[in-house]
N, C-alpha and C positions, 0 to 999 in steps of 0.2 A: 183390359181396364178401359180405355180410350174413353180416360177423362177430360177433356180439349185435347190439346195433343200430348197430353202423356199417355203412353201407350202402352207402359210395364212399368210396374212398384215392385221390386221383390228385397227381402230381407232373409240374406244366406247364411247359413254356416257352413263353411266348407273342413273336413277333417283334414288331417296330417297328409299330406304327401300327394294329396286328389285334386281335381279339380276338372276343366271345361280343355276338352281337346279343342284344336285348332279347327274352326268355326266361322261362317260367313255373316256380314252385316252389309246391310244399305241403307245410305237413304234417313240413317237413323244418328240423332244426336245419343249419344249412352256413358252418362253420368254415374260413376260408382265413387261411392264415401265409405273408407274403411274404419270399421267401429271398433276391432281387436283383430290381433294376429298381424303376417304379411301375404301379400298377394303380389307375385309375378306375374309380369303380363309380356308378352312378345306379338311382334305381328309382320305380316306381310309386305309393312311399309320400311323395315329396320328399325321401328319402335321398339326398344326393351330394357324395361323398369323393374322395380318392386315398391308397392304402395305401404306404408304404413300408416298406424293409427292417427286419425286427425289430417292426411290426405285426402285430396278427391280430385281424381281423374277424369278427363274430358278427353271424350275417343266424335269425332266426328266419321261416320264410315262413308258419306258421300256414295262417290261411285262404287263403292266396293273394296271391304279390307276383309282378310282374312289376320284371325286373332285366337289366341290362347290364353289361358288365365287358370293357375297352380295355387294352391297353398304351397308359398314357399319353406316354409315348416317342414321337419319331420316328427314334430313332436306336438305341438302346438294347435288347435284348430282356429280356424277366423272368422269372425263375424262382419259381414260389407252390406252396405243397401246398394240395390244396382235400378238407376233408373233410365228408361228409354224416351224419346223425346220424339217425335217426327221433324226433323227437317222442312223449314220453309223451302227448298228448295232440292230438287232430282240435280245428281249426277255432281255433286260440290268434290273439290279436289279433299282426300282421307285427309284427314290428320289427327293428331293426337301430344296431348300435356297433362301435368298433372303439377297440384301446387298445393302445399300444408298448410293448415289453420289452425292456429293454437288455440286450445280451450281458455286459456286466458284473456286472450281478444275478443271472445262474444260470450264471456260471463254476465247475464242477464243484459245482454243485448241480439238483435236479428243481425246476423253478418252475414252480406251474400256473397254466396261463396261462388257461382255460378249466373249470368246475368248473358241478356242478350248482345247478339255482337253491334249492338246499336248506343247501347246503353254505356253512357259516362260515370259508370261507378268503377273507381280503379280497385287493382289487386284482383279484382273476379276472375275467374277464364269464364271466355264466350262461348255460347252456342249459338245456333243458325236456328232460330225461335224468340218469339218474342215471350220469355220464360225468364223466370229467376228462383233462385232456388238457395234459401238461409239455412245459416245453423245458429241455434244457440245452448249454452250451459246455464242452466237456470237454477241458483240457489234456493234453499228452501225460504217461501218467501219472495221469492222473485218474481217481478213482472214485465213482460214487454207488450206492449201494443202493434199493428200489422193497420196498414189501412187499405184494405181492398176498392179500387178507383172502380167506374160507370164500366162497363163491360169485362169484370173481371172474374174468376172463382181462385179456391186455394185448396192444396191439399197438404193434410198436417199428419207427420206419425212422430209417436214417443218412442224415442230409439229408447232412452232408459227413465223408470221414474216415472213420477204422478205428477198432472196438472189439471187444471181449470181452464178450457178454451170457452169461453164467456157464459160462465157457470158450469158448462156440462164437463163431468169427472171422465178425464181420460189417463188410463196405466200404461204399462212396458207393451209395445208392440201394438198398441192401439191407433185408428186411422181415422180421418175424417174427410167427407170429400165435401165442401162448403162452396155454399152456391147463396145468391138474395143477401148477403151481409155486405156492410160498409165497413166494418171497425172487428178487429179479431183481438181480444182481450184475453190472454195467455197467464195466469199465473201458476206456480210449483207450490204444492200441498211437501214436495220434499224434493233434494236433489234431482234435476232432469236435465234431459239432454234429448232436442226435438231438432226436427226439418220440417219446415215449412214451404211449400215451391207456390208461386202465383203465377197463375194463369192464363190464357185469352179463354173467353165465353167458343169466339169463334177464330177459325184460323186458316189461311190457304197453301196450297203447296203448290209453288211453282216448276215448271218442266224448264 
């Protein structure tokens, strides 16, 4: 992808019982927001959770973590977005958290859920970029406004549901990668539920 520095968008479903052997990362901020099911995660560092619905995890891999990630289910399958970030900075000490956001809290509003570790908006976890990354649940009818600052872009997907990103009609699984706009005008045609992440135009990566 390496849209400024997002570097992976993906939207999984993972079945019953399967998932992602234990597997290396660097160097990489890696954001995952669970949309249905549960997901187990264990790692190298003595990290080990299970994410459910309306969670989102923040794995910084730094210098290097080795990591796993199940459908904890035997019956069930899950649906996660998992995003990857690059790192301002080589070789940061790993870490990793993960914190809930109820769908009633960003009912036709932007709640960031994720923001940089510069940034004074509380309740977010941080990453090591200057990135931020909303959800919200938008009534039918619903509107929120975004206002994209002098060097910035945004990238928007409809996890579920119809809206209007200022006029143009977007559905379930639909993407937009926005560039040249000041003002992102968001309304639902019916029940949605989006992410929206902002961006830098440009960005550096420190040694």
């Amino acid at each position: 992808m390496n849209f400024g520095p997002l570097r992976v968008f993906n939207d999984d479903t993972v079945q019953p019982g399967t998932g992602f052997d234990l597997h290396p990362h660097g160097d990489m901020e890696i954001i995952t927001y669970l949309i249905e099911g549960e997901l187990e995660h264990k790692d190298n560092q003595g990290n080990h959770g299970v994410i459910y619905p309306g969670e989102v995890q923040r794995m910084s891999a730094g210098s290097g973590i080795m990591h796993s990630e199940y459908n904890h289910s035997s019956e069930k399958p899950l649906r996660l977005l998992q995003m990857w970030v690059f790192a301002n900075k080589k070789g940061l000490q790993p870490s990793w958290e993960q914190k809930k956001f109820s769908k009633e809290e960003r009912v036709n509003k932007l709640v960031p859920v994720v923001t940089s570790e510069k940034a004074t908006v509380d309740n977010a976890l941080r990453i090591h970029q200057d990135a931020s990354f909303y959800l919200s649940s938008l009534t039918a009818g619903g509107q929120v406004e975004h206002k994209l600052n002098s060097g910035r872009k945004a990238y928007l997907f409809v996890i579920d549901g119809e809206i209007k990103l200022n006029g143009n009609i977007m559905q379930t699984r639909d993407a937009a990668m926005i560039e040249k706009e000041s003002l992102l005008a968001i309304k639902a045609d019916k029940a949605s539920e989006i992410i929206l992440i902002d961006l830098p135009e440009r960005y550096a990566i420190n040694n």
